[in-house]
Structure formats: structure tokens, C-alpha cells
N, C-alpha and C positions, 0 to 999 in steps of 0.2 A: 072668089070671095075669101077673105082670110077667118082661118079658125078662130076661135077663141078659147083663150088660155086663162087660167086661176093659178096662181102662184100665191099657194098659202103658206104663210111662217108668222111666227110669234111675235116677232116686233123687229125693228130696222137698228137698233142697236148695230155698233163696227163690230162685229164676232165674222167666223171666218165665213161660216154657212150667209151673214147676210151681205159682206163683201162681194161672194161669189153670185148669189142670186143680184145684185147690181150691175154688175159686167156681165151678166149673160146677157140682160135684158135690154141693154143697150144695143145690141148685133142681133137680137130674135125679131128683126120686125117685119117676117113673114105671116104674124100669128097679133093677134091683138092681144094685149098683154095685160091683164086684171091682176094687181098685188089687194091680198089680202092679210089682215095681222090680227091677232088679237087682242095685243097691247097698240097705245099712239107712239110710243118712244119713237122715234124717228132722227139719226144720226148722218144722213146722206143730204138731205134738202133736193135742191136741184138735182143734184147727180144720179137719183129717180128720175128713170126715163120710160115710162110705162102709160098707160093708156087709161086706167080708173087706179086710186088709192081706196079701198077701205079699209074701216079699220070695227072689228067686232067691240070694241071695247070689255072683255073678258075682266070683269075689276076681282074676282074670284072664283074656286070651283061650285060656290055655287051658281055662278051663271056658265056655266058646262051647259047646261038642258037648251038655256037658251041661243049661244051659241049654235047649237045643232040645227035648231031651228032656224036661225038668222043666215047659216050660209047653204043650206035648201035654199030659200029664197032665192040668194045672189047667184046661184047654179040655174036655177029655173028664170028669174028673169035677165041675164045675159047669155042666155044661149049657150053657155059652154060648154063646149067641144071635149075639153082635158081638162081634169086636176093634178097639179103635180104641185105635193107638199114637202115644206123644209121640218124637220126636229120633230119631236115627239108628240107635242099636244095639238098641233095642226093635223098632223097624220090620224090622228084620235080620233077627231071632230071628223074628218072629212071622209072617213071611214062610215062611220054612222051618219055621214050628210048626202052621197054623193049617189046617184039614181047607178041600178046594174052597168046599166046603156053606156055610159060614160067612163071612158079609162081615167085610171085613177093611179097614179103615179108619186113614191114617197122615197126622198133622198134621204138615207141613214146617214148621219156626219160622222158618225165616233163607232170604234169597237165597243159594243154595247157591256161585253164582260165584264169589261175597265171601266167605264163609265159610273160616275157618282148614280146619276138618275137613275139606273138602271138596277144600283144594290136597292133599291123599294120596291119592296114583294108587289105593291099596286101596281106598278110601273110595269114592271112583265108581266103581271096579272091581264092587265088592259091591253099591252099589246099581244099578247096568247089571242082572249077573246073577241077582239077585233079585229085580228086578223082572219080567223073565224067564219066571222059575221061578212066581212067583205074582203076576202082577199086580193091583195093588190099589188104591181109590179114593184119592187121593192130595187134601188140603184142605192150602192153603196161606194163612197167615195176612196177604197183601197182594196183590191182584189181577198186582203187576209180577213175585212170585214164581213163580207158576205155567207161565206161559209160560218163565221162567229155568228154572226148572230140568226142565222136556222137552227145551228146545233144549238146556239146557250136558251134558244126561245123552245125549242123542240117542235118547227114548225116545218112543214114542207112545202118549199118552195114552189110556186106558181108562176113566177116569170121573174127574173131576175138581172139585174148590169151591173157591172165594174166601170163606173167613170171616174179615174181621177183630177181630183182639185187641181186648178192650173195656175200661173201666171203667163202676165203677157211680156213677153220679150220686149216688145217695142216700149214698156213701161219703164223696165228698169236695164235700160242697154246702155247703164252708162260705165261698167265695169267696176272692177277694185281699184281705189287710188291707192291701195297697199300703205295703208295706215304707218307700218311700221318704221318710212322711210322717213317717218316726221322727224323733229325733234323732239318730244313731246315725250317726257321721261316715264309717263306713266302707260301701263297697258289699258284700253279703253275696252271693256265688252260690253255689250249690247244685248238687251232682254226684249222681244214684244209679244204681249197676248195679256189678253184684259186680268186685269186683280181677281181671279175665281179661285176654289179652290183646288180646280185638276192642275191649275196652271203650278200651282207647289213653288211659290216665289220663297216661301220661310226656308226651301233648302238653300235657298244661293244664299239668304242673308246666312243661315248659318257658316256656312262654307267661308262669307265676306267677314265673320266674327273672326275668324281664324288667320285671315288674312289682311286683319287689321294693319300691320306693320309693312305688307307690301306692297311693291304699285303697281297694283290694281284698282281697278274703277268700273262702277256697274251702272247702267242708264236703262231704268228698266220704261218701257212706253206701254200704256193702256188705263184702263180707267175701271172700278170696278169695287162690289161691296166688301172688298179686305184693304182697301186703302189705307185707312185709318189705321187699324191694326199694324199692317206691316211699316208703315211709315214711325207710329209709337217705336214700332222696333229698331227701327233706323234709329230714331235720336238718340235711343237709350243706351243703344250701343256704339253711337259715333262711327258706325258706317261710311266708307265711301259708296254710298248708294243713294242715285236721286233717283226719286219717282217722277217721270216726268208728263205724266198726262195723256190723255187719246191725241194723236196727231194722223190728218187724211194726205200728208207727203214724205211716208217715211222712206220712199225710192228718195229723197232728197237728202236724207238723212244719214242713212245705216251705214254709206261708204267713209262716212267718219269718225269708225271703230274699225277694231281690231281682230275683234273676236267675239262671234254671235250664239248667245248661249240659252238653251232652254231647258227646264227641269220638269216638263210634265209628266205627271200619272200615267195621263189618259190623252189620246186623240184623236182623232178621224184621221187627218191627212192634212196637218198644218200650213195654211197659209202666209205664215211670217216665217215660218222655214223656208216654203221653194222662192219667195222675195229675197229671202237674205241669199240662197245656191242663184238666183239671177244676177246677184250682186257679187259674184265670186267672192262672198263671205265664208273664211273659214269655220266650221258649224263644232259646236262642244254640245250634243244634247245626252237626255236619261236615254238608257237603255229598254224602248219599250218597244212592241213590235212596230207600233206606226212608222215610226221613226225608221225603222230596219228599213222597210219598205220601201219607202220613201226615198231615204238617201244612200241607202248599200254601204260601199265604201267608202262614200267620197267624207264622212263625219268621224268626227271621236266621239264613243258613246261613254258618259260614266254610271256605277252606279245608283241605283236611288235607297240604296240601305246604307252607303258608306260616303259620307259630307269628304271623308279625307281619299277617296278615290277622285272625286270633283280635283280636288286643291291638288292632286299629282299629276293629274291631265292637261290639268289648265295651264300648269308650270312647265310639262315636259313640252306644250304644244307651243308656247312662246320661245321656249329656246330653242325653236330651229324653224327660223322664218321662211328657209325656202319650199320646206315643208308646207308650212300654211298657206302660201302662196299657191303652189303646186293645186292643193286640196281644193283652193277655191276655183282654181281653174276647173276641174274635176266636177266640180257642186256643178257648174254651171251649164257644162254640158250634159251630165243627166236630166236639167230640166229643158234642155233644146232638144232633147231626143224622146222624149219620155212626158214632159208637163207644161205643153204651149198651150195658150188661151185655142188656137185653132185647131189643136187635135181636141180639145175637150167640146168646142161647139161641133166639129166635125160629128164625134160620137153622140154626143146631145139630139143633133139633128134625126140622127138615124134612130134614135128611140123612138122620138116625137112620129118620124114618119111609118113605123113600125107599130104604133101602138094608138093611133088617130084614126 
């Protein structure tokens, strides 16, 4: 008889933690698969392939109390076997929801140090005391996260994994069409991850203020509450930069640029980065550890205090194409040796069997 599984997260929003919770859950059909959310937002439709949808409907922290109460219930009457939670306020809840008996399983997404969420004293407050109250096996999605976040929480670890974020080869195996052979007089770079604040888009546009007079061009994809704001800023400044919206086929996309660039704060273990290293896209990201991590070599890092460090990288990296060619050959095989969908269910498996 197959277990049964609780896969609790916030809401189905395109973000990378619910990307990846979507592809697992299409290949886990050893286990019956219950997704739970707090919010309805739901950005997949079909492409949920899972066994019950609920959704708590959380419209505030005042219904925290009841939440707690509401997923007791759905632990008690579907039988389930495991919980294993995405991000922060599902980990919360299910901390204080989830009976001893019952493994209890939470994916950390982000270096928590770096993290926005996490500079609010509540925020470590709550996660200190519920970790506590229920300690539980804790999988962080980059080996430098784990250690971070016991040391920054001052917590002692009870069971702990490094699984990193994947993609799937077979998704994006259509290679580089090496942009640069076009005729097409302008350089095209490429942005993706929702309009948030870790995602730090106001540095490219600055960097794009300076490089008003060159050909250069920025397509940045995601959707998100700075839209407005940073688009004001486009017009105002005559920008070559379109905001171009969420899109679910950017493997259709990205191979028609040049140059794939991101300026985040903060991250867990970016899934628009190893898309774009599957695409043997040349990478320009910030200098942060994820990122280290993640792509070692094969990137140019610039940094996040100097907009004119950007603008000498991006220039030196264009003028030597076989360079960026090279590099993206490079991106792609650290993610065929190091970040397949099937090393990651591989590892996935062996928790599940390990902790069931």
C-alpha cells in the first residue's frame, strides 16, 4: 500500500521552491501525494499532478491559531505517513501541527543570514522556538546553507541533508544557438526571477542608466509586487529594458540572448541560473555565496556595491565571444555532473526511505 505524503508550502506561485515542488511530484508516484497551501494563488493549473489540492486559506496572521488546527485535522484524517514542508510559515504551522509519531520533514530554500525574512527578530524568534517545541529533519538546498543556518539560528542540529536544486536535462537540451553569430547589432541579456526585493532588478536598471548610449538590451521575465515601481523607472529613464511578464517556456526562450545576468542579494540555490548553465548560457551574476556554489567557475561574478564593476564585466565579457562560448559549454556540464532532476529524486528518495 503506498504511503501517504503532505507536501505543505504557501502557495503555487512560479517561485523556484514551487517550480521544484511541481517536478518532483510528477515522478514521486510511489507515495500518494496531498499538496497543501495556505494562500489559493495557484500559477501551474494542470501541470499539478498530485492526488488532493488543499488549500488553508491563511487571509492573515490572525488565522495562524486556526491554521494549526485545520492541518491537525488533514494529518489525522488522511493517514499520513510524512510531512515534508517548503519555506517558512508552513514549517511553522506544521511544527506545532504535526503528531511525534510522524516524520516531519522542512526544505530550507535560501541562506537564511542573507535573507530579507529572516533580518525580523520574529522570524528567528519563531524559528529558535519551534524548532524547540518539535525538532525536525531539516534539507537545505546548498551544502554552505546548512551549516548557516544552525550557526545563525544557534540551533543543534537533529537530522540534517544537502539536496541540491535541479534541472532536467531532457528539458532544456536544446543547447546554445550562440546568439552572437546573428546579425543583430545589439547585445541581448537576459534577466529571470520574479519582481521581489532579493531579486535587486534596481541594480541592472541602474548599471542600464549608464549604458544608455550602448548596445545593450535587458529582457528581464517574472512577475511581481515591484513591477510598477521598476517599470516607472524604465520610462523615466528611457531604458533599453522591457519587463516582460511570467512566462511557463522560458527553455523556448533564453537561447535567444546573449548574455544571462542576475543581481541577487540573496538565494537558496537559483533555478533560472542552472536553466540558463543547461542552456549553455554565458552567466554574469552578484557576488554571493549561492552563487559561488553553485556555478564555481564556469560565471563572472560582479559586485553588488559597485553598478561600474557590472558595466566593465559585461563589456570585457562581450568582447571576447569565444570566451563566452567556451564558458557556457563549462555552465553546462557542471549541471550534467553535479544538478540532474535524477540525482536530485535519487537523493530525495533516499531521505523519504530513511525517514518513513
Amino acid at each position: 500500500m503506498k504511503k501517504n505524503i503532505v507536501h505543505f508550502i504557501y502557495n503555487l506561485g512560479r517561485g523556484g521552491a514551487e517550480v521544484m515542488l511541481v517536478k518532483v511530484l510528477k515522478e514521486l508516484k510511489e507515495y500518494n501525494n496531498i499538496v497543501v497551501t495556505m494562500t489559493p494563488q495557484n500559477h501551474f493549473g494542470s501541470e499539478l499532478d498530485c492526488d488532493q489540492l488543499i488549500c488553508l486559506n491563511v487571509k492573515s496572521v490572525l488565522h495562524f491559531p486556526a491554521a494549526v488546527i485545520r492541518f491537525k485535522k488533514i494529518i489525522r484524517k488522511n493517514k499520513v505517513d510524512m510531512v515534508h514542508t517548503h519555506l517558512f510559515w508552513p514549517m511553522v504551522i506544521a511544527r506545532l501541527s504535526t503528531p511525534a509519531r510522524i516524520p516531519l520533514v522542512s526544505t530550507i530554500h535560501a541562506f537564511v543570514e542573507s535573507s530579507i525574512e529572516y533580518r525580523r527578530s520574529y522570524v528567528r524568534i519563531l524559528d529558535r522556538l519551534t524548532y524547540h517545541v518539535r525538532k525536525n529533519i531539516i534539507i537545505t538546498v546548498a551544502k554552505g546553507a546548512s551549516k548557516e543556518y544552525f550557526d545563525f539560528l544557534n540551533l543543534r542540529p537533529y537530522k540534517a541533508f544537502s539536496l541540491y536544486t535541479f534541472v532536467d536535462p531532457r528539458q532544456f537540451n536544446q543547447g546554445s544557438s550562440l546568439p552572437f553569430l546573428r546579425t543583430n547589432p545589439n547585445v541581448r541579456l537576459i534577466c529571470v526571477g520574479a519582481l521581489r526585493i532579493q531579486k535587486n532588478h534596481k541594480f541592472l536598471l541602474e548599471a542600464f542608466k549608464k549604458l544608455a548610449d550602448e548596445n545593450f538590451e535587458l529582457d528581464i521575465y517574472g512577475e511581481g509586487p515591484l513591477e510598477h515601481e521598476l517599470q516607472q523607472y524604465i520610462d523615466e529613464n528611457y531604458l533599453k529594458v522591457k519587463l516582460k511578464g511570467e512566462v511557463s517556456n522560458i527553455e523556448n526562450l533564453i537561447n535567444q540572448y546573449d548574455l544571462f545576468v542576475m543581481s541577487s542579494t540573496f538565494e537558496g540555490f537559483s533555478l533560472s541560473v542552472l536553466e540558463a548553465m543547461a542552456m549553455e548560457m554565458p552567466l554574469l551574476l552578484s557576488d554571493i555565496e549561492s552563487f559561488r556554489e553553485q556555478c564555481a567557475d564556469t560565471a563572472t561574478y560582479f559586485s553588488l556595491i559597485d553598478v561600474d564593476d557590472f558595466i566593465d564585466k559585461v563589456k570585457s565579457l562581450v568582447a571576447d565571444k569565444t570566451k563566452l562560448v567556451q564558458s557556457g559549454k563549462l555552465a553546462k556540464a557542471r549541471v550534467l555532473n553535479h544538478f540532474t532532476f535524477d540525482m536530485h529524486m535519487d537523493g530525495l528518495r533516499k531521505i523519504y526511505r530513511q525517514v518513513i
